[in-house]
DOKE-868198 format. One record per residue: y, x, z of N, C-alpha, C in turn; residue number from 1; chain; residue in one letter. Coordinates in Angstrom, 1 decimal. Layout:
BEGIN
[site [Y X Z] [Y X Z] [Y X Z] NUM 'A' 'a']
...
//
This chain:
BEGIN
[site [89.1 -13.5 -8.7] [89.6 -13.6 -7.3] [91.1 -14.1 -7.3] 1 'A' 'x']
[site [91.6 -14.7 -6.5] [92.7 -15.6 -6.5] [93.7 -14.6 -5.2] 2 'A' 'x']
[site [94.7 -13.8 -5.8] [95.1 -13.6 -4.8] [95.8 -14.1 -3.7] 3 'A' 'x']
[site [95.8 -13.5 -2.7] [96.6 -14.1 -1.2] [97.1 -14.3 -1.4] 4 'A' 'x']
[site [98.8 -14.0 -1.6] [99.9 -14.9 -2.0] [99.3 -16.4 -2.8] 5 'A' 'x']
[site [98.8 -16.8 -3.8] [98.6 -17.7 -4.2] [97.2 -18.5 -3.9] 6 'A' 'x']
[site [96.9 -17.7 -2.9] [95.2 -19.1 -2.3] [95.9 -20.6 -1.8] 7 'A' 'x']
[site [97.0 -20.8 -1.1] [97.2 -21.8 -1.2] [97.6 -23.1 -2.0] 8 'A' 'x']
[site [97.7 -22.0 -2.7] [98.3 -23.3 -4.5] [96.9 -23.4 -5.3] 9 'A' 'x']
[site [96.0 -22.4 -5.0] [94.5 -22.8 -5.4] [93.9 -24.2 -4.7] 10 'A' 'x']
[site [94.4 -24.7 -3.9] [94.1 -25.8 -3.0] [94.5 -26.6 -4.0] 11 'A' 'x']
[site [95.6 -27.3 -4.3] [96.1 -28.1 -4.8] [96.1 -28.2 -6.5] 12 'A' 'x']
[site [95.1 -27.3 -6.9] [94.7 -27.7 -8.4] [93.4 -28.5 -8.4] 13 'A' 'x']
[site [94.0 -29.4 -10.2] [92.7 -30.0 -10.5] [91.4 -29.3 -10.5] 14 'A' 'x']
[site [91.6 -27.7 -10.9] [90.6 -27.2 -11.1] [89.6 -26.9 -10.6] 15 'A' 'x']
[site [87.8 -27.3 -9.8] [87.4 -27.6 -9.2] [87.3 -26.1 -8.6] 16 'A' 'x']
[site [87.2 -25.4 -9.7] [86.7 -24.0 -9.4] [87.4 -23.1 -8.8] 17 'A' 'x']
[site [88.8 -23.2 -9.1] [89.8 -22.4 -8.1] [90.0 -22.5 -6.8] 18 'A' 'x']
[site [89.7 -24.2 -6.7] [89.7 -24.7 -5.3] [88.1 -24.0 -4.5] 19 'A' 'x']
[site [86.6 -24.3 -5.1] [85.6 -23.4 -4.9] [85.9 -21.9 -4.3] 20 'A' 'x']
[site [86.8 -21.6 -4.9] [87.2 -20.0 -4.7] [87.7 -19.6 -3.6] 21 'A' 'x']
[site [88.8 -20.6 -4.0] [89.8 -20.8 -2.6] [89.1 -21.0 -1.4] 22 'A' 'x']
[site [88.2 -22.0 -1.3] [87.6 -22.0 0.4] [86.6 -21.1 0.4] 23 'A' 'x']
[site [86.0 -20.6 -0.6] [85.1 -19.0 0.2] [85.8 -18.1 0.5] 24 'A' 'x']
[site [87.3 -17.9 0.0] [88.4 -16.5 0.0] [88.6 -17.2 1.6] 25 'A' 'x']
[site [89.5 -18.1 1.8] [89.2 -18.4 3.2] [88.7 -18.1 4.3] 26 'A' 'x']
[site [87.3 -19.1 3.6] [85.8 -18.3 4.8] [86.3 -16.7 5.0] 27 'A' 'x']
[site [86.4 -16.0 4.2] [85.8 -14.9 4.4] [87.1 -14.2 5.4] 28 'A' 'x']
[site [88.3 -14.5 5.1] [89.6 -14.0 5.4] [89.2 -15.1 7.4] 29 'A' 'x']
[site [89.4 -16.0 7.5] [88.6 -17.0 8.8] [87.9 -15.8 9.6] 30 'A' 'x']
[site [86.9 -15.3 8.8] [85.8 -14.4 9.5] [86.4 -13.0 9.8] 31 'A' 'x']
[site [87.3 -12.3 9.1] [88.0 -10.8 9.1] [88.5 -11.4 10.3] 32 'A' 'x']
[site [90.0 -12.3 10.2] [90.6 -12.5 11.4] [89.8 -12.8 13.0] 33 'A' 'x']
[site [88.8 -13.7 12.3] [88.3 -13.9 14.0] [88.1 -12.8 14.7] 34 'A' 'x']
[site [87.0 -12.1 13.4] [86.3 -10.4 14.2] [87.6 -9.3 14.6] 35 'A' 'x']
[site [88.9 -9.6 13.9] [89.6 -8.4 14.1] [90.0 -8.6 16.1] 36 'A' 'x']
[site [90.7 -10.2 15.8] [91.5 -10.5 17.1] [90.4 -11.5 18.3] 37 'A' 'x']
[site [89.4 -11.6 17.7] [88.2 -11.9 18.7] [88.5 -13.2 19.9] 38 'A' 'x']
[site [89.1 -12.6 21.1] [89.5 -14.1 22.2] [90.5 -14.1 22.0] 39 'A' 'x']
[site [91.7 -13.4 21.0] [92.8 -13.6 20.7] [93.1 -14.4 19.7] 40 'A' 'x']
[site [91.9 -14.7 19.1] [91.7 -15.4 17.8] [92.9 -17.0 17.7] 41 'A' 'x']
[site [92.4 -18.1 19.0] [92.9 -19.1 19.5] [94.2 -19.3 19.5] 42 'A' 'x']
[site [94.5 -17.9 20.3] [96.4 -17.6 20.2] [96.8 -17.4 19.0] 43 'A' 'x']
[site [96.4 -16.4 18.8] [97.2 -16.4 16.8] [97.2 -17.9 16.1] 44 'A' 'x']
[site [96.3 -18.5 16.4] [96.5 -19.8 15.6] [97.8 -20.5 16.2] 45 'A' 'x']
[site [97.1 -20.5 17.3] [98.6 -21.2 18.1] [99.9 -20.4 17.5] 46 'A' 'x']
[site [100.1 -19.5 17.5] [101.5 -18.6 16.8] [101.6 -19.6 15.7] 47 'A' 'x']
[site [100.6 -19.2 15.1] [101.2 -19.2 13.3] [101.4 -21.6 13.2] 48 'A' 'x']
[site [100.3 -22.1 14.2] [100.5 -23.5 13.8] [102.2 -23.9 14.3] 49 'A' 'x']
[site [102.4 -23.1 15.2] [104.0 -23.5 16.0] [105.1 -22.6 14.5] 50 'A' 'x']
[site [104.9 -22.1 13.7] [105.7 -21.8 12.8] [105.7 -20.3 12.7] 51 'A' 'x']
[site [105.0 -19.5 13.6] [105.3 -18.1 13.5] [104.5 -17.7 12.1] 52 'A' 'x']
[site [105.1 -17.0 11.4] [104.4 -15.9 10.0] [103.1 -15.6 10.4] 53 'A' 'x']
[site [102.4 -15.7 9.1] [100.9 -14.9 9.3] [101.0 -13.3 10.2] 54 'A' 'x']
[site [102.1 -13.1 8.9] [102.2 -11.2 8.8] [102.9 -11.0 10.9] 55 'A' 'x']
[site [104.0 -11.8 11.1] [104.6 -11.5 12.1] [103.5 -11.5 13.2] 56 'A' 'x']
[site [102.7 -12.8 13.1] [101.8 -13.4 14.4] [100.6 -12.0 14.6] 57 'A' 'x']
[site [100.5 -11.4 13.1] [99.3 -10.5 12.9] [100.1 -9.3 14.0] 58 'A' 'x']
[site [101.4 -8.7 13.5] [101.9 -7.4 14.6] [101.8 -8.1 16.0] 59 'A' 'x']
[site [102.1 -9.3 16.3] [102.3 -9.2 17.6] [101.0 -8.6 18.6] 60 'A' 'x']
[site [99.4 -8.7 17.7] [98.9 -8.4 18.0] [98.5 -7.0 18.0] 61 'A' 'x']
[site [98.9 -6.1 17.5] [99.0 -4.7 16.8] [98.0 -4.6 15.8] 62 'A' 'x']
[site [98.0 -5.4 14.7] [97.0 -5.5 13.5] [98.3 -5.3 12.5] 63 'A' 'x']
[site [98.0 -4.5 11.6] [99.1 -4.5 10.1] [98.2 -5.5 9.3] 64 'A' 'x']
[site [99.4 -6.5 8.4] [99.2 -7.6 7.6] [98.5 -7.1 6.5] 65 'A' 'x']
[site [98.9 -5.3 6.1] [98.1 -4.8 4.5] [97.2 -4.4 5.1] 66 'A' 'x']
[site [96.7 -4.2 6.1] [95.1 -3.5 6.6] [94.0 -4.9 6.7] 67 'A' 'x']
[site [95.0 -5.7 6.9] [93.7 -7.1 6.6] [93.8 -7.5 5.5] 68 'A' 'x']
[site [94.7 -7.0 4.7] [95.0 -7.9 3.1] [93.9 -6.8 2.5] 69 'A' 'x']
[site [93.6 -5.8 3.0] [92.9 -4.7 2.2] [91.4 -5.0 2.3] 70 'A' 'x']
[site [91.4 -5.5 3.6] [89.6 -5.8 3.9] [89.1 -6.8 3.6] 71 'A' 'x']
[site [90.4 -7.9 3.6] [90.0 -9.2 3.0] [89.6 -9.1 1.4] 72 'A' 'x']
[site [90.2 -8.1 0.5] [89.7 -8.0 -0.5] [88.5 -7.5 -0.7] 73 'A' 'x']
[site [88.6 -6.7 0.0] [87.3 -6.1 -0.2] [86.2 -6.8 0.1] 74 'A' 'x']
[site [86.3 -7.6 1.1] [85.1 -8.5 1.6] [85.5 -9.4 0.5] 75 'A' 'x']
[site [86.2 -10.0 0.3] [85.8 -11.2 -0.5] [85.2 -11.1 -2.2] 76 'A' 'x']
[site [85.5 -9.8 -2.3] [85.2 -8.9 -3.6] [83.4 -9.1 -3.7] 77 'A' 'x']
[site [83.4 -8.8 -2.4] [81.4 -8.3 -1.9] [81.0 -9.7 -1.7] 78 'A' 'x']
[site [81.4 -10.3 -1.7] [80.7 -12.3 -1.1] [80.5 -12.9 -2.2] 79 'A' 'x']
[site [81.0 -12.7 -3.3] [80.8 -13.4 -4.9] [79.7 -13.2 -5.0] 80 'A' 'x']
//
């Protein structure tokens, strides 16, 4: 598993497989957020595309950043 801090630099390797990894850790992190913030989902993008922090854009909603970092693990743990 590739952690969060570093899924983005999994994008930009030759390595076919890290990159593989990287878009199902994604997928699955895509899917936690949608289900957490639901019709809020749209807005949070809008935050974070205009420059706002993942972690910041996540409180504005009242979601903590380690309570999704924790289920995203775990879900992405169970998806392999």
């Amino acid at each position: 598993m590739i952690p969060l801090a570093q899924l983005d630099q999994a994008f930009h390797t030759a390595d076919g497989a890290d990159a593989l990894v990287a878009y199902a850790e994604s997928f699955v992190g895509t899917r936690l957020l949608s289900e957490r913030l639901r019709a809020n989902f749209p807005v949070f993008l809008q935050y974070v595309s205009n420059g706002t922090a993942v972690e910041q854009a996540l409180m504005l909603f009242n979601i903590s950043p380690s309570d999704v970092e924790r289920e995203w693990t775990r879900r992405a743990r169970t998806t392999r």
